[in-house]
C-alpha positions in Angstrom: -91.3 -21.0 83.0 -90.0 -20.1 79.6 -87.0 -18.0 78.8 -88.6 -16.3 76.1 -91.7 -14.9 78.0 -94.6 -17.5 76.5 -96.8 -17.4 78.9 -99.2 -20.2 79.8 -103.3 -19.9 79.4 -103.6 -19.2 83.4 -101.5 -16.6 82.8 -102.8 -12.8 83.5 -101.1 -12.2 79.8 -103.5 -14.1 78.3 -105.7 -11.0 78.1 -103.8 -7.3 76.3 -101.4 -6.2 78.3 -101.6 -2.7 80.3 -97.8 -2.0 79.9 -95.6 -3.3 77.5 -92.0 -2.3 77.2 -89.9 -3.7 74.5 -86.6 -4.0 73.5 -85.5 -1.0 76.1 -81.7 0.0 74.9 -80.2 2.7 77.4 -76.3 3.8 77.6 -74.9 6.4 79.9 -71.5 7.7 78.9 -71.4 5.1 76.3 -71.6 2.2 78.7 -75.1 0.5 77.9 -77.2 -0.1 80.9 -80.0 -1.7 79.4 -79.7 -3.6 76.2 -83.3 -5.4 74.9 -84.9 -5.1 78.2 -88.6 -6.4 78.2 -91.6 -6.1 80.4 -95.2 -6.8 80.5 -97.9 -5.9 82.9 -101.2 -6.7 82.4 -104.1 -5.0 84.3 -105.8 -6.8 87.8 -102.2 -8.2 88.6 -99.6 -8.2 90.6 -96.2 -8.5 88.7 -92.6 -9.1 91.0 -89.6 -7.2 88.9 -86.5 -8.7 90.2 -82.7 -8.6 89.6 -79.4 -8.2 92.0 -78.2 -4.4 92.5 -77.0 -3.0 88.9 -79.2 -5.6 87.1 -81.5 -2.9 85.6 -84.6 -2.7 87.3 -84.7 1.1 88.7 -83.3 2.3 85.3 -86.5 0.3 83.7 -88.9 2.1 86.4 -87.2 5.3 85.3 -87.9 4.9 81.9 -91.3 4.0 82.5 -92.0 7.2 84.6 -90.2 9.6 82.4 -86.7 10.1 84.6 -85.0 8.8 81.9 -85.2 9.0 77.7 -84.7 5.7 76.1 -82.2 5.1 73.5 -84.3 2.4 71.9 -87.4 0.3 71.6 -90.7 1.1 72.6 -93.0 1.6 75.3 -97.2 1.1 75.0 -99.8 1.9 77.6 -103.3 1.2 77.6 -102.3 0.0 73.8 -100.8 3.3 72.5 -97.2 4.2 71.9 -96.2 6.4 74.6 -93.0 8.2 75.3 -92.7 10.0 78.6 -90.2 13.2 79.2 -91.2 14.0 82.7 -92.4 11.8 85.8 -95.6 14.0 85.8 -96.4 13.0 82.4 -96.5 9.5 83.7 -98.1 10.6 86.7 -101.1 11.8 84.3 -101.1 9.3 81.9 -102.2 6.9 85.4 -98.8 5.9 86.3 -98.0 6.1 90.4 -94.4 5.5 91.8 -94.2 4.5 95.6 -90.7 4.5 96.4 -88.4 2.9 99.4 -87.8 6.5 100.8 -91.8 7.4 101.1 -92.2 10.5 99.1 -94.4 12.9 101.7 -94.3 16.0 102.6 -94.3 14.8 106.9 -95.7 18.5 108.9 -98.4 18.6 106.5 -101.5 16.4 107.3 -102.4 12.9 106.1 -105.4 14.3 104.3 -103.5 17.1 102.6 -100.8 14.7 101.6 -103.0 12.0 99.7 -104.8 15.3 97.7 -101.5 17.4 97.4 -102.2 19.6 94.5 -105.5 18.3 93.7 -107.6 19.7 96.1 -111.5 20.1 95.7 -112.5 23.6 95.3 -115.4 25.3 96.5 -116.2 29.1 95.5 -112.4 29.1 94.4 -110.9 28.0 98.2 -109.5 24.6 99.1 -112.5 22.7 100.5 -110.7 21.3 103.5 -114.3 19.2 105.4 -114.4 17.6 101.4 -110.3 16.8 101.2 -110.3 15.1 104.9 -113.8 13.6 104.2 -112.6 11.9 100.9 -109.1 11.1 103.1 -111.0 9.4 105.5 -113.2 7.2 103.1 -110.5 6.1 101.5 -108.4 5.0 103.8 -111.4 3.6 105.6 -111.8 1.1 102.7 -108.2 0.4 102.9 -109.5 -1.0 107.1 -107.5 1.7 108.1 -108.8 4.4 110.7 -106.9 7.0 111.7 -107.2 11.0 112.4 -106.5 12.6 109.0 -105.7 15.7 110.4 -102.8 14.4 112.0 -99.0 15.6 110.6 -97.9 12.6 108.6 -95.0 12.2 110.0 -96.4 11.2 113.5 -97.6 8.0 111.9 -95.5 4.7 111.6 -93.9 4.0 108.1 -96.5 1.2 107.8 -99.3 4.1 108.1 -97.1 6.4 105.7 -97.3 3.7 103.4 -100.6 3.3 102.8 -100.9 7.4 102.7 -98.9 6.9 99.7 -100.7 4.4 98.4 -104.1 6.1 98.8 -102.4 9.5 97.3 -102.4 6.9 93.9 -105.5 4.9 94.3 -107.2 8.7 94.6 -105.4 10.1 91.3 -106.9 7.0 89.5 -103.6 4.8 89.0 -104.0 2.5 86.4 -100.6 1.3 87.7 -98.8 1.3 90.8 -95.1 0.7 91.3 -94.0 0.0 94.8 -90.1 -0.4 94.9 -88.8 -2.0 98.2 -92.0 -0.9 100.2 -91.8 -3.7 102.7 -88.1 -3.0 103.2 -88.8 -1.1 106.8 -91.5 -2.6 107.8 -92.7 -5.3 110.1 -94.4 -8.6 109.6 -97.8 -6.8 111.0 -97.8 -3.8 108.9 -96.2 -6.3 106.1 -99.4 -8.2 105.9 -101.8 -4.7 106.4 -99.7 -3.6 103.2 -100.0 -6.8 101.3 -104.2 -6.6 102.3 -104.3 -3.2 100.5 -101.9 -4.7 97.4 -104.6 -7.9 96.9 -107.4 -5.4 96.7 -105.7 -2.6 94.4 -105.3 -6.1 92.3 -109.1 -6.6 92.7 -110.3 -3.1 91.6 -108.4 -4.0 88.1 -105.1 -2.0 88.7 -101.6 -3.1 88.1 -99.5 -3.4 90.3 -95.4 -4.2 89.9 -93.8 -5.0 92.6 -90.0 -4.4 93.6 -88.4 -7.1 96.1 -85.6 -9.3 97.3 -87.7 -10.5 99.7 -88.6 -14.2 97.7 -91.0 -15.2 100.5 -93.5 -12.0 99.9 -92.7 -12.5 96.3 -94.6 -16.4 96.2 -97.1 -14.7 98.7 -98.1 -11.4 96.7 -97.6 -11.9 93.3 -99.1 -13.3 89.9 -96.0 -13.4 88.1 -92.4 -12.3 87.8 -89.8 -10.5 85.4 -86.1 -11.6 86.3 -83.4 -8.8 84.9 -79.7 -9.4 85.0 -77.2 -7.5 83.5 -79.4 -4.9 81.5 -81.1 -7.8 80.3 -84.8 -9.6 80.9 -83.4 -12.9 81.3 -86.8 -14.4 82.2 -90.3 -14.1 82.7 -92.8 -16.8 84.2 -95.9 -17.2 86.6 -94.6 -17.7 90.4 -96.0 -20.8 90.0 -94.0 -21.8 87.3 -90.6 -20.8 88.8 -89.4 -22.0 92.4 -87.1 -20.5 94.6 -84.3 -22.4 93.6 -84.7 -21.7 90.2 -85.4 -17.9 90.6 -82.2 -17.9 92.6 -80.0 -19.1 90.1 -82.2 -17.3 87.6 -80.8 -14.0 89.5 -77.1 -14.9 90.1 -76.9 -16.3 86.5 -75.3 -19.5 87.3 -77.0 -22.5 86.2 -77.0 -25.6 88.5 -74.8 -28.1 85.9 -72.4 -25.4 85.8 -72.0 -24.9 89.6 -69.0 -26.8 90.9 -67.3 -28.0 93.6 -64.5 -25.5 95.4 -61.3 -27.7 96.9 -62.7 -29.0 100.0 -59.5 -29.6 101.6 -58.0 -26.5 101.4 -60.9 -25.1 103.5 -61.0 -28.0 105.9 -57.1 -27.9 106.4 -58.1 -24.1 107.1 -60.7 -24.8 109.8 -58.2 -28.0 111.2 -56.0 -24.9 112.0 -57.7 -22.2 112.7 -57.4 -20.1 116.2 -59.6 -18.7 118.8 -62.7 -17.1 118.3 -62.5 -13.7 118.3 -65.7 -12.9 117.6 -69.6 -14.2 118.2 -73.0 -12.7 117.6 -75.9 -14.5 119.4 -79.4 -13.7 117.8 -78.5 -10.1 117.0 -81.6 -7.9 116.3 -82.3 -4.5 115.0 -85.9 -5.0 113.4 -86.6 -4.9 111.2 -83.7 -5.8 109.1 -81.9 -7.7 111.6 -84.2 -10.5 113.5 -81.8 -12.9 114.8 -78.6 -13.4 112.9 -76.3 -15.9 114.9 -71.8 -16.6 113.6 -68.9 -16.8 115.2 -65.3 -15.8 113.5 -62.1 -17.6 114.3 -58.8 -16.2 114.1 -56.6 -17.2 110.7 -60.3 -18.2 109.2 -62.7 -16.4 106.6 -66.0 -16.8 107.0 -68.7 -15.6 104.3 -71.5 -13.6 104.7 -74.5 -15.3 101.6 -77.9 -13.8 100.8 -79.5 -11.6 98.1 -79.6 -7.8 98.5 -82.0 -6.8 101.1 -81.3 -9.8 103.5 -79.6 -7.8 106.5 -76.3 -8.7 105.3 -74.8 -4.9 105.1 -76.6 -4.2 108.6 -75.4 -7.1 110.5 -72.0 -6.1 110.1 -73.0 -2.8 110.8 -74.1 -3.9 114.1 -71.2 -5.9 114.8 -69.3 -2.9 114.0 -71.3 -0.4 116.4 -72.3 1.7 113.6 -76.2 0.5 114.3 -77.0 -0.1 117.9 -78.3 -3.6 118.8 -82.3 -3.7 120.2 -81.8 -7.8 120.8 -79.2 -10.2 121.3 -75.3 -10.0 122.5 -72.0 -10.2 121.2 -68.5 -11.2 122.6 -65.3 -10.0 121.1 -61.9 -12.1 122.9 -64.8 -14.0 124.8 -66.0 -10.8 127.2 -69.6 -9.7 126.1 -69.3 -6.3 124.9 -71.8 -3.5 124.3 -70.5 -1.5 121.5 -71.9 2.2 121.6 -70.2 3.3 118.5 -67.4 2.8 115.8 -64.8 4.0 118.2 -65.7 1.3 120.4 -65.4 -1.3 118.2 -61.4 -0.2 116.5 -60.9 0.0 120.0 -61.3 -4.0 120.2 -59.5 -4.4 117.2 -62.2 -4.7 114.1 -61.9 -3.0 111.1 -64.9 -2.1 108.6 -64.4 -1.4 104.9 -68.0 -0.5 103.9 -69.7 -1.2 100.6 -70.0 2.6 100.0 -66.9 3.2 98.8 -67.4 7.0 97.3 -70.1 7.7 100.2 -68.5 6.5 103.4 -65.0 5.3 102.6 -62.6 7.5 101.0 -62.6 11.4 101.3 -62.3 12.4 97.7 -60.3 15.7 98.1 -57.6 14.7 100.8 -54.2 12.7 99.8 -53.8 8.6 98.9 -51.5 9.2 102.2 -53.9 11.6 104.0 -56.9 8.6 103.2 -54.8 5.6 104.2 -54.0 7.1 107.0 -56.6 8.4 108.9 -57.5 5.9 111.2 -53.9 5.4 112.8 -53.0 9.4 113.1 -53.6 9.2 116.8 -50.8 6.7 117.2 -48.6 8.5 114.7 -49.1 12.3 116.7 -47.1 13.4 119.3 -48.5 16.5 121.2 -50.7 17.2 118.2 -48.0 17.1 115.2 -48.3 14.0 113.4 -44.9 12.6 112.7 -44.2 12.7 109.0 -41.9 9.9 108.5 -43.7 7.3 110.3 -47.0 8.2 108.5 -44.4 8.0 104.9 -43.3 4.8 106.4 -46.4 3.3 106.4 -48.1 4.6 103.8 -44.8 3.1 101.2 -45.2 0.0 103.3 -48.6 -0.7 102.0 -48.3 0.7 99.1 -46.0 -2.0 97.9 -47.8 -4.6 99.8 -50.9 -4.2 98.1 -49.7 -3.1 94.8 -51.5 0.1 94.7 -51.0 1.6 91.6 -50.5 6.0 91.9 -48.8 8.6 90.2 -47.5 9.8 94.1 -48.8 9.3 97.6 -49.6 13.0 97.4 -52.0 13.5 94.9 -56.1 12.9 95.5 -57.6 9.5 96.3 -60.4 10.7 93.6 -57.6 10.3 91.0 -57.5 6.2 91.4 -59.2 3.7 90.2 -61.8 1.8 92.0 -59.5 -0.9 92.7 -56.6 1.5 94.3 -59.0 3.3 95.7 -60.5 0.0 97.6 -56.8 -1.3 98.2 -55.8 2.0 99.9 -59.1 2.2 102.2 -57.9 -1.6 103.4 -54.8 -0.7 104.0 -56.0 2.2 106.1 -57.6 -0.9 108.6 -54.5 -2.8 108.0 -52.6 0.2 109.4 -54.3 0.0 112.7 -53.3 -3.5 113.2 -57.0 -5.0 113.2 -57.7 -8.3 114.7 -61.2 -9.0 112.9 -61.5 -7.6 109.2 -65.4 -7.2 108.1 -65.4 -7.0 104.9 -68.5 -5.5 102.8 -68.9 -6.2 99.2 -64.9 -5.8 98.9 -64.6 -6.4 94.8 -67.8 -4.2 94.3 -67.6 -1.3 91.4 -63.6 -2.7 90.7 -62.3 -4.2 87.5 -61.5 -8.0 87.0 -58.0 -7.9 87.7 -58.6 -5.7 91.1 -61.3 -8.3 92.5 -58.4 -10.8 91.6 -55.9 -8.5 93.7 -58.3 -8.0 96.4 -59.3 -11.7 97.1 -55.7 -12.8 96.7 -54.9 -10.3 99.8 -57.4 -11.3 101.9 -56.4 -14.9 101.6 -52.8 -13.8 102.9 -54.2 -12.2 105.6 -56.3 -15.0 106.9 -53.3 -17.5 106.5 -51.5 -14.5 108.4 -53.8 -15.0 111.4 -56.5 -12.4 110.7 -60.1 -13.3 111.6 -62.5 -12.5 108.0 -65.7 -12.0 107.6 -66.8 -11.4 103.9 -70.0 -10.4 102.5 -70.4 -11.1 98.7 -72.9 -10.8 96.6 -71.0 -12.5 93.9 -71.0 -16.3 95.0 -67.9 -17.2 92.8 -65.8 -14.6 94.8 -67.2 -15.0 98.2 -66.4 -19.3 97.7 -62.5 -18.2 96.3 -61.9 -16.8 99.7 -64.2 -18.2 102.4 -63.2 -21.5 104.4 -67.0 -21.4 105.8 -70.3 -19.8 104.9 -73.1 -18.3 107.1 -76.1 -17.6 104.9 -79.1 -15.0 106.2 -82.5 -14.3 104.6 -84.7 -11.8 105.4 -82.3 -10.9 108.3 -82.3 -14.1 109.5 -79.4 -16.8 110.4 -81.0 -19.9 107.9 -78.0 -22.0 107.2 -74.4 -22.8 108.0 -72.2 -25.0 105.2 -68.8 -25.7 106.0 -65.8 -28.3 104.4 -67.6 -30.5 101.5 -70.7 -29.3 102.2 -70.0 -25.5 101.4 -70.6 -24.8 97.6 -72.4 -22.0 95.2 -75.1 -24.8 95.0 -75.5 -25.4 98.6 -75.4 -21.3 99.4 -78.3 -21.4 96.2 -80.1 -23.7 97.9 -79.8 -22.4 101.5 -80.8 -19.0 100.3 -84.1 -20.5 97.8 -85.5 -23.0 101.0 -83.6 -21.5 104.1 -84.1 -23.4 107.5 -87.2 -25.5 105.8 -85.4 -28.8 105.7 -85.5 -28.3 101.6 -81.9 -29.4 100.8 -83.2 -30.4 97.6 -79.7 -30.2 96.2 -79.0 -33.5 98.3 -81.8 -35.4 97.5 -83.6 -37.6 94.9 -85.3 -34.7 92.9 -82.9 -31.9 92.4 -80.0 -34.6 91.9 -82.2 -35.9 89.3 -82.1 -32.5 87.4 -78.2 -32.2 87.7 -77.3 -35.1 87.1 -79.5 -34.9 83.6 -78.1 -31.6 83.1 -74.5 -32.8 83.5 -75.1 -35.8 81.4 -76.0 -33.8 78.7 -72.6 -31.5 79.2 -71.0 -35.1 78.8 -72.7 -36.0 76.2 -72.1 -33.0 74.1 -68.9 -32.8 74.7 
């Protein structure tokens, strides 16, 4: 791997590229969200663009299709400059976008989707025998047989996949960019989609491929384009690059740099810690969720590790009764529960701040005291009229709690900050007197000194008895808070670090190797690396 792109002779860049982006500078409302991004595709590959959420990668795909207008640098395809203003510019040019939410038109049939406005004509009328004729061939080559003339949307999303797929292959796609496209699917239809990918790769086409998913990533692809913070931070052959290294290569945190948290704090933690309160047992929802196993103490807080698109979001929207279990069982107090719905689970005492905070948290229009208080207005109504001192009481009680900073209690949430706004959605679960706090990327969209606020709260609130679980995308701020660490991949329990053995590194390392028995952190070779790495800090110093 190289930093600055060099590729080596087995590289597919050893011939032109197809694509080349260069220098890609993009601001919205003067805040740049791309600055010097760089990618390059060559033809008869398969090419992984990765990066955490907000690390650049859609706006780079956007760009490329004609979404978006660059600020700066320069685009070339099939080796001429090329600057498209609409998607279907792209389209033309050979450019086809599968995206996570398939892009089909699902009463209309499979044959008319993959020729949608490019029907064969014959004496001026759409030559239907022709359109489901062609249909049929093509996904025929694909080793797919299936009745064309079926409605879409009666097939699987595997099936619907490869309809999308075909709809490029038959426009003549140079290049096909498939974002997330394994995200619902199983393991089967995972490996029919992957069988189509190899031989789009075969025919000569480009193909770049979107995933978090580092186990299809070493399977499917020729090489890969790592993007954090607007930036191409590297670019390598998978061979070149293993999953520790593209791990750290996505988080930005180098492995000499990685410390050690205080131990003792977190063991004195766990030494003292209460009952369980709650414990999932190989919960399953496929195919996100496929057997995630933790347990939460109360007065403990446990964090929830992997990359974006592990299962993390929908495990605790399981525990929470949002999602409904298909495998697996859960015990809240030590009685197995089946939780039917969110009701059921405040009910038991758990609380949920979601990760969506303008989508499925606050309600933009109604009051900071309206918002904080929504979930507790049963307890604070009495024959229908909610009693308007006891909902003041509260909502100045946590107000000056959690330092919320307003003009007055009265005027819109929508009017806050991102931090205020996050501290008055956990006080609205703090109002109802929670016994288990989930907590879903808590610091996300929020300003330095509100992460600070917000992880200095929910440490009080552990050492006040709650029971915590925390999922963080952010290592740093999920090892500030949590005494123990569950880590899932690919919607999988993998590893479980706890006292000394709980660090960035170790998560890193859990989340690159998993359940493989490749704690390479602890042994001969990767100590080798750190300890060189370190001895050069020392050195330099």
């Amino acid at each position: 791997m190289t930093e600055s792109g060099k590729e080596t002779p087995h590289s597919p860049l050893t011939r032109s590229p197809l694509l080349e982006m260069q220098d890609i500078g993009i601001s919205f409302g003067g805040v740049p969200a791309l600055r010097g991004a760089n990618l390059s595709v060559a033809a008869g590959e398969v090419h992984a663009l990765i990066g955490q959420n907000g690390a650049g990668k859609s706006t780079m795909i956007k760009i490329l299709t004609g979404a978006y207008r660059r600020g700066s640098g320069s685009v070339r395809f099939e080796g001429r400059e090329v600057d498209f203003r609409t998607p279907k510019q792209s389209r033309e040019a050979g450019i086809s976008t599968i995206y996570q939410e398939i892009n089909l038109v699902p009463f209309r049939s499979v044959a008319e989707n993959i020729f949608l406005g490019r029907e064969p004509r014959r004496f001026g009328l759409i030559d239907w025998r022709t359109v489901q004729r062609r249909a049929a061939a093509l996904l025929d080559s694909f080793g797919l047989q299936i009745d064309v003339k079926k409605p879409v949307g009666r097939y699987s999303t595997a099936i619907q996949q490869m309809v999308a797929l075909a709809r490029a292959v038959s426009s003549d796609a140079k290049m096909v960019i498939m974002d997330e496209s394994t995200s619902s699917l199983d393991e089967r239809e995972v490996e029919l989609l992957f069988t189509v990918v190899r031989k789009l790769r075969d025919d000569g086409r480009a193909v770049i491929f979107v995933s978090h998913r580092l186990d299809e990533l070493y399977r499917l692809c020729d090489r890969v384009t790592v993007m954090r913070d607007g930036q191409t931070v590297a670019q390598s052959t998978m061979a070149e690059m293993d999953k520790l290294q593209l791990v750290t290569t996505m988080l930005g945190r180098s492995l000499a740099a990685v410390v050690q948290d205080d131990t003792a704090a977190r063991e004195a933690n766990l030494a003292k810690r209460g009952k369980q309160v709650i414990g999932a047992t190989q919960l399953g929802a496929p195919p996100k969720v496929n057997g995630v196993s933790l347990e939460v103490h109360a007065g403990e807080a446990v964090g929830l590790a992997g990359l974006l698109g592990s299962g993390r979001t929908e495990t605790m929207r399981l525990m929470f009764g949002a999602d409904q279990l298909a495998q697996g069982s859960l015990t809240i107090g030590g009685e197995t529960v089946a939780l039917k719905s969110p009701q059921d689970a405040i009910a038991r005492g758990l609380a949920y701040l979601t990760e969506d905070r303008k989508g499925e948290g606050i309600v933009p229009e109604l009051s900071v005291r309206e918002n904080l208080t929504l979930v507790c207005l049963r307890t604070l109504a009495k024959n229908g009229i909610v009693d308007v001192k006891k909902q003041q009481a509260i909502v100045d009680r946590f107000i000056a709690s959690l330092g919320i900073k307003l003009r007055s209690a009265d005027q819109p949430i929508r009017e806050l900050s991102g931090g205020n706004q996050q501290k008055v959605l956990l006080a609205r679960w703090l109002a109802a007197e929670p016994t288990l706090l989930l907590l879903d990327e808590p610091t996300r969209g929020i300003d330095v000194g509100a992460k600070a606020d917000v992880a200095k709260i929910v440490r009080e609130l552990r050492d006040a008895g709650l029971a915590v679980l925390l999922s963080a995308s952010e290592l740093e701020e999920l090892t500030a808070v949590a005494d123990r660490a569950v880590v899932i991949r690919d919607g999988r329990t993998v590893a479980e670090l706890n006292g000394a053995d709980m660090s960035e590194t170790a998560i890193m390392d859990a989340i690159a190797y998993g359940s493989e028995g490749q704690s390479t952190l602890a042994q001969a070779a990767q100590s080798a690396h750190i300890e060189d790495a370190l001895e050069g800090d020392r050195h330099g110093a």
